[in-house]
C-alpha positions in Angstrom: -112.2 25.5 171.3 -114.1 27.3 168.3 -117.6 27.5 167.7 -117.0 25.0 164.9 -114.8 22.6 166.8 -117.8 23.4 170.0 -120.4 22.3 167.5 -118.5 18.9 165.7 -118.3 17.6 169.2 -121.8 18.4 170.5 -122.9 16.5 167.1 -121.2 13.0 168.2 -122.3 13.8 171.9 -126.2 14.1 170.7 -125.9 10.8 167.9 -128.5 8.3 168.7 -126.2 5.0 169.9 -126.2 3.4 166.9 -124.9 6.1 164.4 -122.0 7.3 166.9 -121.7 3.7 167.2 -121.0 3.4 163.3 -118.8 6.8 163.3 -116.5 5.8 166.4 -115.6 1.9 164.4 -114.4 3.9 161.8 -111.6 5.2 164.3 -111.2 2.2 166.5 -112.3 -1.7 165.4 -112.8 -2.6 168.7 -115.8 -3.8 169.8 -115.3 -2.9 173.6 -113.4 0.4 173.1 -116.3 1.6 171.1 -119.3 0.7 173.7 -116.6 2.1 176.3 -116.7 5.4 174.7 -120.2 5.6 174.0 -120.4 5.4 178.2 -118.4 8.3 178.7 -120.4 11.0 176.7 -120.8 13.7 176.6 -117.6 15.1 176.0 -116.6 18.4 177.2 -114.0 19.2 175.3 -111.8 17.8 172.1 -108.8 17.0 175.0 -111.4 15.3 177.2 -112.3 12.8 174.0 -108.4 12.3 172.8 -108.0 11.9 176.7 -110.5 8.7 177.4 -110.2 7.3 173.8 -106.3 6.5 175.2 -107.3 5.9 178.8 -109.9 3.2 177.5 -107.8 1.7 174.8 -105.2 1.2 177.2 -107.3 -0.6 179.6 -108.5 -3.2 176.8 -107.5 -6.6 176.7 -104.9 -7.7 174.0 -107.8 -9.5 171.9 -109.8 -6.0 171.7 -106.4 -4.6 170.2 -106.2 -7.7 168.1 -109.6 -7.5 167.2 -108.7 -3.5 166.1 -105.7 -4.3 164.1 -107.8 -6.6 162.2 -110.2 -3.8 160.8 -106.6 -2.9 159.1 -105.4 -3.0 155.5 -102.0 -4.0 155.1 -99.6 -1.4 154.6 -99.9 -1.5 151.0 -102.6 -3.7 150.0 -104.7 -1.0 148.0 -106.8 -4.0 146.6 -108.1 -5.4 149.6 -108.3 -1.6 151.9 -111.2 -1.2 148.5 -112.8 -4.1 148.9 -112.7 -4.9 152.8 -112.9 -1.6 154.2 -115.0 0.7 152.3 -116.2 2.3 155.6 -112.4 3.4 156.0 -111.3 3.5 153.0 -110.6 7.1 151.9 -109.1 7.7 155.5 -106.9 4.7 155.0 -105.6 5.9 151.7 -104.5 9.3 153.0 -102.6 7.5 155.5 -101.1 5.2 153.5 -100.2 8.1 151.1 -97.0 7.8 151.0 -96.6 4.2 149.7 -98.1 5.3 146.4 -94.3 6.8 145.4 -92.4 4.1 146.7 -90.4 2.0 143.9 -91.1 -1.2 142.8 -88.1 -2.8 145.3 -89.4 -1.3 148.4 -92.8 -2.3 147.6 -91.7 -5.2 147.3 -89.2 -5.2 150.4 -92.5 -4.5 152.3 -94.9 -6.9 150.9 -92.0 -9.8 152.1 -91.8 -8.4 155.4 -95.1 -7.6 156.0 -95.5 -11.5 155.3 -92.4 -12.3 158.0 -94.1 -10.3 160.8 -97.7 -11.9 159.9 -96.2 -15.4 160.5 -94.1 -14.3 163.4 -96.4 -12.1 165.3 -100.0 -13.7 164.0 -101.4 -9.6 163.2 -100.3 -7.2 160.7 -97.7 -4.6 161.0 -99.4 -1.9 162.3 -98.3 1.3 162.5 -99.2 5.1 162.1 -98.4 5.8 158.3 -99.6 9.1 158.1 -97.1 11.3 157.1 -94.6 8.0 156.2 -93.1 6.9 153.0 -92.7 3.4 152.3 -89.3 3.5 152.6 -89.3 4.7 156.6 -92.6 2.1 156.7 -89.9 -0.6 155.7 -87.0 0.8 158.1 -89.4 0.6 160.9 -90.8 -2.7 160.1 -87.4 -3.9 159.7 -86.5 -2.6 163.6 -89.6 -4.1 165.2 -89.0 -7.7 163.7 -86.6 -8.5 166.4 -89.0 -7.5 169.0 -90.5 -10.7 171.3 -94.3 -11.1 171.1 -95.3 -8.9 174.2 -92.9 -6.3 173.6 -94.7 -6.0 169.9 -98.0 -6.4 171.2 -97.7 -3.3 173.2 -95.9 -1.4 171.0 -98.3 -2.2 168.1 -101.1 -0.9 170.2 -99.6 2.4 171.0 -99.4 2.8 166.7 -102.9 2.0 166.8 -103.6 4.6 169.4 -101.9 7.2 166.9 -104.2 6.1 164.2 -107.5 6.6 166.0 -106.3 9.9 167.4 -105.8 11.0 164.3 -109.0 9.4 162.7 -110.9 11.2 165.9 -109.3 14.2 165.0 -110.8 13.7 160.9 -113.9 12.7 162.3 -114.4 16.1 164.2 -113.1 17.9 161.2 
Protein backbone atom coordinates (compact mmCIF):
# COMPACT_ATOMS: atom_id res chain seq x y z
CA UNK A 1 0.00 0.00 0.00
CA UNK A 2 1.35 3.77 -0.60
CA UNK A 3 1.78 6.30 1.76
CA UNK A 4 -1.39 7.87 0.25
CA UNK A 5 -3.45 4.85 0.18
CA UNK A 6 -1.68 4.18 4.16
CA UNK A 7 -2.92 7.59 5.06
CA UNK A 8 -6.93 7.51 3.23
CA UNK A 9 -7.37 4.49 5.42
CA UNK A 10 -5.93 5.63 8.72
CA UNK A 11 -8.43 8.82 8.11
CA UNK A 12 -11.71 6.48 8.15
CA UNK A 13 -9.98 4.41 10.97
CA UNK A 14 -9.56 7.68 13.33
CA UNK A 15 -13.37 9.36 12.25
CA UNK A 16 -15.36 10.04 15.27
CA UNK A 17 -18.53 7.39 14.90
CA UNK A 18 -20.72 9.53 13.58
CA UNK A 19 -18.78 11.02 10.52
CA UNK A 20 -17.49 7.43 9.32
CA UNK A 21 -20.87 6.60 10.12
CA UNK A 22 -22.18 9.22 7.38
CA UNK A 23 -19.16 8.26 4.84
CA UNK A 24 -19.68 4.35 5.02
CA UNK A 25 -23.94 4.92 4.06
CA UNK A 26 -22.71 6.54 1.20
CA UNK A 27 -21.28 2.93 0.18
CA UNK A 28 -23.72 0.63 1.76
CA UNK A 29 -27.60 1.80 2.83
CA UNK A 30 -27.67 -0.63 5.42
CA UNK A 31 -28.24 0.23 8.63
CA UNK A 32 -26.58 -3.03 10.26
CA UNK A 33 -23.74 -3.38 7.72
CA UNK A 34 -22.73 0.07 8.53
CA UNK A 35 -22.66 -0.28 12.56
CA UNK A 36 -21.05 -3.83 11.65
CA UNK A 37 -18.15 -2.13 10.04
CA UNK A 38 -17.71 0.57 12.35
CA UNK A 39 -17.01 -2.68 14.96
CA UNK A 40 -14.27 -3.91 13.05
CA UNK A 41 -11.90 -0.89 12.94
CA UNK A 42 -9.21 -0.23 12.50
CA UNK A 43 -8.34 -1.54 9.33
CA UNK A 44 -5.04 -2.78 8.47
CA UNK A 45 -5.00 -2.79 5.20
CA UNK A 46 -7.27 -1.74 1.88
CA UNK A 47 -7.81 -5.89 1.43
CA UNK A 48 -8.65 -6.22 5.12
CA UNK A 49 -11.68 -3.45 4.59
CA UNK A 50 -12.86 -4.92 0.91
CA UNK A 51 -12.42 -8.24 2.92
CA UNK A 52 -15.13 -7.67 6.01
CA UNK A 53 -17.24 -5.14 4.04
CA UNK A 54 -18.19 -8.68 1.90
CA UNK A 55 -17.87 -11.01 4.90
CA UNK A 56 -20.46 -8.67 6.82
CA UNK A 57 -22.72 -8.02 3.96
CA UNK A 58 -22.98 -11.53 3.41
CA UNK A 59 -24.02 -12.34 6.78
CA UNK A 60 -26.97 -9.72 6.76
CA UNK A 61 -30.44 -10.55 6.65
CA UNK A 62 -32.37 -10.13 3.37
CA UNK A 63 -34.22 -6.96 4.80
CA UNK A 64 -30.63 -5.16 5.48
CA UNK A 65 -30.02 -5.90 1.68
CA UNK A 66 -33.53 -4.71 0.96
CA UNK A 67 -33.15 -1.94 3.08
CA UNK A 68 -29.62 -1.13 0.90
CA UNK A 69 -31.17 -1.47 -2.44
CA UNK A 70 -33.64 1.02 -1.38
CA UNK A 71 -30.88 3.93 -0.93
CA UNK A 72 -30.81 3.20 -5.00
CA UNK A 73 -31.86 5.30 -7.98
CA UNK A 74 -33.32 3.40 -10.64
CA UNK A 75 -31.24 2.68 -13.37
CA UNK A 76 -32.03 5.66 -15.21
CA UNK A 77 -34.13 7.85 -13.11
CA UNK A 78 -31.65 11.01 -13.20
CA UNK A 79 -34.66 13.04 -11.64
CA UNK A 80 -35.18 11.32 -8.65
CA UNK A 81 -31.03 10.05 -8.02
CA UNK A 82 -31.03 14.47 -7.75
CA UNK A 83 -33.58 14.86 -5.64
CA UNK A 84 -33.49 11.64 -3.28
CA UNK A 85 -29.99 10.99 -3.12
CA UNK A 86 -27.89 14.02 -3.01
CA UNK A 87 -25.46 12.28 -0.57
CA UNK A 88 -24.73 9.83 -3.54
CA UNK A 89 -25.45 11.54 -6.15
CA UNK A 90 -22.32 12.33 -8.17
CA UNK A 91 -21.06 8.62 -7.44
CA UNK A 92 -24.37 7.45 -8.80
CA UNK A 93 -24.05 9.37 -11.94
CA UNK A 94 -20.60 8.07 -12.89
CA UNK A 95 -22.09 4.77 -12.51
CA UNK A 96 -24.93 5.12 -14.31
CA UNK A 97 -22.72 6.82 -17.11
CA UNK A 98 -23.45 4.89 -19.59
CA UNK A 99 -27.25 5.35 -19.78
CA UNK A 100 -26.74 8.97 -20.73
CA UNK A 101 -25.88 7.60 -24.62
CA UNK A 102 -28.51 5.18 -24.81
CA UNK A 103 -31.36 5.88 -27.50
CA UNK A 104 -34.62 6.81 -26.87
CA UNK A 105 -35.95 2.89 -27.43
CA UNK A 106 -33.69 1.42 -25.00
CA UNK A 107 -34.43 3.98 -22.49
CA UNK A 108 -37.44 3.28 -22.91
CA UNK A 109 -36.99 -0.78 -23.12
CA UNK A 110 -35.53 -0.18 -19.56
CA UNK A 111 -37.87 2.13 -17.94
CA UNK A 112 -40.73 -0.86 -18.90
CA UNK A 113 -38.76 -3.42 -17.47
CA UNK A 114 -37.44 -1.79 -14.71
CA UNK A 115 -41.30 -1.51 -13.89
CA UNK A 116 -41.80 -5.58 -14.60
CA UNK A 117 -39.06 -6.53 -12.16
CA UNK A 118 -40.39 -3.83 -9.47
CA UNK A 119 -43.85 -5.52 -9.52
CA UNK A 120 -42.39 -9.05 -9.73
CA UNK A 121 -39.61 -8.88 -7.39
CA UNK A 122 -41.00 -5.84 -4.95
CA UNK A 123 -37.05 -3.94 -5.16
CA UNK A 124 -35.35 -2.40 -8.00
CA UNK A 125 -33.08 -3.89 -10.54
CA UNK A 126 -29.98 -3.60 -9.04
CA UNK A 127 -27.01 -4.07 -10.54
CA UNK A 128 -23.26 -2.79 -10.87
CA UNK A 129 -23.57 -0.15 -13.82
CA UNK A 130 -20.29 1.03 -13.74
CA UNK A 131 -18.63 0.57 -16.79
CA UNK A 132 -22.33 -0.63 -18.52
CA UNK A 133 -24.25 0.87 -21.32
CA UNK A 134 -27.88 0.79 -21.18
CA UNK A 135 -28.10 -1.51 -23.75
CA UNK A 136 -26.09 -4.46 -21.69
CA UNK A 137 -28.14 -2.87 -18.47
CA UNK A 138 -31.36 -3.98 -20.54
CA UNK A 139 -29.77 -7.47 -21.75
CA UNK A 140 -29.03 -8.28 -18.28
CA UNK A 141 -32.32 -7.14 -16.89
CA UNK A 142 -33.88 -9.02 -19.49
CA UNK A 143 -31.89 -12.48 -18.31
CA UNK A 144 -32.63 -12.07 -14.60
CA UNK A 145 -36.57 -11.61 -15.11
CA UNK A 146 -36.96 -15.24 -15.25
CA UNK A 147 -35.10 -15.71 -12.11
CA UNK A 148 -37.51 -17.04 -8.86
CA UNK A 149 -37.51 -14.64 -5.90
CA UNK A 150 -34.59 -16.21 -3.87
CA UNK A 151 -32.55 -16.93 -6.68
CA UNK A 152 -32.88 -12.88 -7.45
CA UNK A 153 -32.53 -11.97 -3.95
CA UNK A 154 -29.11 -13.34 -3.83
CA UNK A 155 -28.00 -12.55 -6.87
CA UNK A 156 -29.11 -8.84 -6.50
CA UNK A 157 -27.04 -8.74 -3.41
CA UNK A 158 -23.91 -9.87 -4.85
CA UNK A 159 -24.51 -6.52 -7.54
CA UNK A 160 -24.81 -4.60 -4.60
CA UNK A 161 -21.62 -5.98 -3.10
CA UNK A 162 -19.90 -4.74 -6.43
CA UNK A 163 -21.32 -1.35 -5.93
CA UNK A 164 -19.97 -0.73 -2.43
CA UNK A 165 -16.60 -2.24 -3.34
CA UNK A 166 -16.33 0.07 -5.69
CA UNK A 167 -17.86 3.11 -3.82
CA UNK A 168 -15.20 1.98 -0.85
CA UNK A 169 -12.67 1.99 -3.30
CA UNK A 170 -13.88 6.12 -4.35
CA UNK A 171 -14.13 6.73 -0.85
CA UNK A 172 -10.46 5.96 -0.17
CA UNK A 173 -9.44 7.72 -3.29
Amino acid sequence: MTVDADSKLKTLNDWPPDAAREELSRCCGSAQWVEKMLDRRPFHSNEELFCAADDIWFKLTSGDWLEAFSHHPRIGDVDILRAKFASTASWCENEQKGVSKASDDVLHQLAALNDDYFEKYGYIFIVCATGKTAYEMLEILKSRMPNGKEDELKVAAGEQAKITKIRLEKLLS
